[in-house]
N, C-alpha and C positions, 0 to 999 in steps of 0.2 A: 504494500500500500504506500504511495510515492506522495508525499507532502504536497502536491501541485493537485491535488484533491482533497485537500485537507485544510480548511479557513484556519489562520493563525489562533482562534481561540480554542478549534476543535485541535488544536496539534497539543495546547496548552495545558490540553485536560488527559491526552495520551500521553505525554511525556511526562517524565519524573523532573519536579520542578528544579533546578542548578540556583545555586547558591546567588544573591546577587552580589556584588562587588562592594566592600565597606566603605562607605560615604564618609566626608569628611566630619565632625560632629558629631557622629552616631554613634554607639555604643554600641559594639557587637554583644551579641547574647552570648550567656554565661553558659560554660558547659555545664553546669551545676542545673539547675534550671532548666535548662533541655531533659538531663538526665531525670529530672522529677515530673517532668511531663508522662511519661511511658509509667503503663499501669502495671507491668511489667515488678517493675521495683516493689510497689506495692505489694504486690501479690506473694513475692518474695520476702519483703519486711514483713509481713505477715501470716507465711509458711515459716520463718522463723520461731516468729512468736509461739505460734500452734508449739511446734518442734519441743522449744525452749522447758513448755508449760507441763507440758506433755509429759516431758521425760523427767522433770520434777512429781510430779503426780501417780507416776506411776511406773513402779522398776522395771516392767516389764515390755515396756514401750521400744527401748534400745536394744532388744534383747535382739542378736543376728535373726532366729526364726520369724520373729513379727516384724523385719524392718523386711528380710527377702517376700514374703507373704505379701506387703504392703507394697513390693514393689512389681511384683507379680500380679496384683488388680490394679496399678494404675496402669501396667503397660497393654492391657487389652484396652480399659475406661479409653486412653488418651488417645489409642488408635482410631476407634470409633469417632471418636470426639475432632479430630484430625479432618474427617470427610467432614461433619454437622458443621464446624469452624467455616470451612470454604461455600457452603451453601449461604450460610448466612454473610459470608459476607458479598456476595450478589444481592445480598438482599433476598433472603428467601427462609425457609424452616422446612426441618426433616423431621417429622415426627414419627416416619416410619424403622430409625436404625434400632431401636430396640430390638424390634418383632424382624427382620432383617438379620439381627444376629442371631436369635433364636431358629433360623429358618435355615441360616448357614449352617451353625455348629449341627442342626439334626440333617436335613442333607447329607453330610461328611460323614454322620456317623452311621447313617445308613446304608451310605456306598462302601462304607468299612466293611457293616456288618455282613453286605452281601460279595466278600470278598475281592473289593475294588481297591488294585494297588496304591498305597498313601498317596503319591504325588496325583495321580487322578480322581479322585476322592473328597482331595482338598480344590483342583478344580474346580471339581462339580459344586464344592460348597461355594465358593469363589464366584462362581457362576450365576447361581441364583441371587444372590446379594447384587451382582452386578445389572441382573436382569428387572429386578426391583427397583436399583435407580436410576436404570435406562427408562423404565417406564416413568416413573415420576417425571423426571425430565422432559419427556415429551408429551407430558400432560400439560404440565405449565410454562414450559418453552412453545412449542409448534400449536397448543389449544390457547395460551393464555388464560389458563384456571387457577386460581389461588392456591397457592402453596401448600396453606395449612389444610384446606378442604383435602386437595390431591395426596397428600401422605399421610392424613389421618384414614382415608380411605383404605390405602397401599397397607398401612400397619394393621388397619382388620383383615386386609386377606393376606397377608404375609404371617400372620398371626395364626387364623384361622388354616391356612396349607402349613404352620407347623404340626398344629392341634392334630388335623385330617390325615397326614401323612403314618401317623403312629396313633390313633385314636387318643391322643392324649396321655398316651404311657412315655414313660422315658425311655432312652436306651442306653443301655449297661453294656458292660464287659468290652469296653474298645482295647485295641491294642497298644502297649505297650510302647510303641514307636511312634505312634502316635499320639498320647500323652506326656509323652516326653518333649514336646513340644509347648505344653504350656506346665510344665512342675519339673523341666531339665533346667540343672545347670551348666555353667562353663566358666572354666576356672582358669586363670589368667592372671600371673606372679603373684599368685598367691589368693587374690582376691577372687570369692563366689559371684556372679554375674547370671542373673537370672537369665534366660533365652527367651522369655518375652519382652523382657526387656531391652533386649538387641533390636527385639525385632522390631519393636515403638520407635527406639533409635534411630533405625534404617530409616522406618517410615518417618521419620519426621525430618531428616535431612533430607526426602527427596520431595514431600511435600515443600519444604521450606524454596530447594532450588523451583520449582515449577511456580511457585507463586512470587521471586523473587528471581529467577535469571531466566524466564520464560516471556515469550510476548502474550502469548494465555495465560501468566498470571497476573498482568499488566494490566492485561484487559480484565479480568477478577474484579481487581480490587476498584476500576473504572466503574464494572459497568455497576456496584454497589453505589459506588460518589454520583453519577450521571450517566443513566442508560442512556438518555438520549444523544448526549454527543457521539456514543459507541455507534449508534443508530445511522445520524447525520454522516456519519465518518467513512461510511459504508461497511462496517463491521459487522456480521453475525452476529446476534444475542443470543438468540435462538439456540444455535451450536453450540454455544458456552453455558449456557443454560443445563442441555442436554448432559454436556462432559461433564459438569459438575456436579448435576444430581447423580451421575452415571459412579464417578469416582467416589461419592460420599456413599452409596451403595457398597463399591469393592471393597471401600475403607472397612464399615459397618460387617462385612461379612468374615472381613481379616481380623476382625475384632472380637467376630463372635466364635469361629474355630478354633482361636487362641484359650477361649472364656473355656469352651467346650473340653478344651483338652486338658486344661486349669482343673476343671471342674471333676472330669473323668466319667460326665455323665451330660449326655444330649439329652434334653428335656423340652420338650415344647413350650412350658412358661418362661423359660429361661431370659433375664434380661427383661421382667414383663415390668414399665415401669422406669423404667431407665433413661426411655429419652429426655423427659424435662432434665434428667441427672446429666446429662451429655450436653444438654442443650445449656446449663444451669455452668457447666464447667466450662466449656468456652466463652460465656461471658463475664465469670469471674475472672479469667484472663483477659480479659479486656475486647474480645469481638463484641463490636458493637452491632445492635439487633438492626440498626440503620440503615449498617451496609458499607461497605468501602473501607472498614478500619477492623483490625487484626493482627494477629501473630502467632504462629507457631508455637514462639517460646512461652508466651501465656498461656496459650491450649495449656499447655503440659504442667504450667504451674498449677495454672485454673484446677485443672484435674489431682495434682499434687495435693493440693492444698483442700479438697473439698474431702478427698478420700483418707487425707490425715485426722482430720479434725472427725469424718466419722470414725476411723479403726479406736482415735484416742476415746470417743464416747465410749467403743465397746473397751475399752480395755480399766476403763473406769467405772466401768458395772452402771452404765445409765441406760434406763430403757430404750428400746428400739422406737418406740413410736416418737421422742423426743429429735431421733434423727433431722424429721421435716421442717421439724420448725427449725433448729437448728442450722441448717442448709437453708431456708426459704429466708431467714434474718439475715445470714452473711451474705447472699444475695445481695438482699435491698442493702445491705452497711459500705459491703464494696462497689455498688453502681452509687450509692450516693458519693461515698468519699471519693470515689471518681469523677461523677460531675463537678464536685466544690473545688477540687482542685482543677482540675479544667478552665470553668469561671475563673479561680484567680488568677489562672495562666494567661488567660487570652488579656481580661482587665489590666492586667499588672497589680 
């Protein structure tokens, strides 16, 4: 696409803005003050604190089994949450990844059970998760249907094809090689290294390069700030639209095979419940529900930080039903103290 098609304010809103040149008089901004703009920090001053409190409160918090445990559910949560991140920031919501996971992990363990080689098994699981947000996609990319309608729709029959596939029974007795993929370790100078947690890893540097050294993730985070210049520009929506419900699918189903093998058991409720928790963790990392503003590195806090503060509940003997409210306060405390800071940002 050649800039001689492109009005200088449509190029304005594609390009990543360059610094202007220090005027004489002016004060350049402080790195300090940039640095405290990013919610990022935040999120981490305050996975600290949890941390800090935590492990005051309770000796069992530090203890190596409950820190590997703890990081063995954020790296499936953070996976999934990794695709829901990039929807929303189009400007959109996935409220189908829960039921998406549940539909992978029993998938896989069905082509397990009916003696289908692991690497194709996990396809097939792969598949279905992808098939689920290829269809969202082209519900609300190529029909123009609201988002929330279109995959709260997708999450009852992705729900409902876990249920139907097994009448609602679980399935037991997976393979060995196969659960060694979400409760394997690997040990590296010394140090235990979950293998879900590599795999969170992986996915999240290549997440990070596509939405940051790609021209579709460029366009991402555009067509959040202003569809319509993507529009004007002669850019596909439509097709971004599509990729990205399609990707938050693959994500969602890499997330839920991981859970599955975690678990050692495919369950058709599994993950029933979870989206606002996915949806709940990338905006405590700072994706904003708006559109056009996100990070990676906050998904992963976002989700850090949500799944510390519950394991520390249970490890404090606090009821389970206190979970919600818990989680639904820190919600509202970190989107507030994000906006206040924001205003006094912009204000001075």
């Amino acid at each position: 696409m050649s800039d001689q098609h492109n009005p200088p304010a449509i190029r304005a809103t594609l390009e990543p803005e360059r610094p202007a040149p220090p005027q004489a008089g002016r004060a350049r901004p402080k790195p300090l003050r940039a640095l405290a703009g990013r919610q990022e920090l935040l999120v981490l001053g305050l996975l600290l604190l949890a941390g800090i409190v935590l492990s005051l409160r309770s000796e069992n918090f530090l203890q190596p089994t409950n820190l590997l445990n703890l990081a063995r559910g954020v790296s499936w949560f953070a996976i999934s949450a990794l695709g829901v991140s990039m929807v929303i920031l189009i400007g959109g919501i996935d409220l189908s990844v829960g039921a998406v996971m549940a539909l992978a992990g029993l998938v896989c363990a069905l082509a397990l059970q009916a003696g289908t080689p692991l690497p194709l098994a996990i396809g097939a699981g792969l598949l279905s998760g992808t098939g689920v947000g290829m269809a969202n996609g082209l519900l609300v990319g190529q029909l123009n249907l609201p988002p929330f309608i279109v995959t709260l729709g997708t999450m009852g029959l992705a729900r409902g094809l876990a249920l139907g596939l097994t009448g609602g029974a679980p399935v037991r007795e997976l393979p060995a090689s196969f659960r060694m993929l979400g409760q394997g370790d690997l040990r590296l100078a010394g140090v235990t290294l979950p293998l879900p947690l590599l795999a969170m890893v992986t996915m999240a540097l290549l997440v990070s390069l596509l939405l940051h050294q790609t021209v579709l993730g460029r366009y991402i985070y555009t067509l959040g700030r202003d569809e319509q210049a993507l529009r004007v520009a002669g850019v596909a929506t439509t097709r971004i639209k599509i990729t990205v419900y399609t990707f938050s699918g693959l994500l969602a189903a890499c997330g839920g095979i991981i859970m599955t093998a975690w678990l050692g058991v495919a369950a058709p409720t599994a993950a029933e419940g979870y989206e606002l928790d996915i949806i709940a963790a990338a905006v405590i990392g700072g994706t904003s529900l708006f559109g056009g503003e996100g990070s990676v590195l906050g998904v992963v806090l976002g989700t850090l930080l949500m799944l510390t503060v519950r394991n520390g509940m249970v490890m404090l003997g606090l009821p389970a039903y206190w979970q919600l409210s818990t989680i639904g306060a820190m919600i509202l405390a970190v989107v507030l103290i994000d906006y206040l800071r924001r205003r006094r940002l912009t204000h001075g």
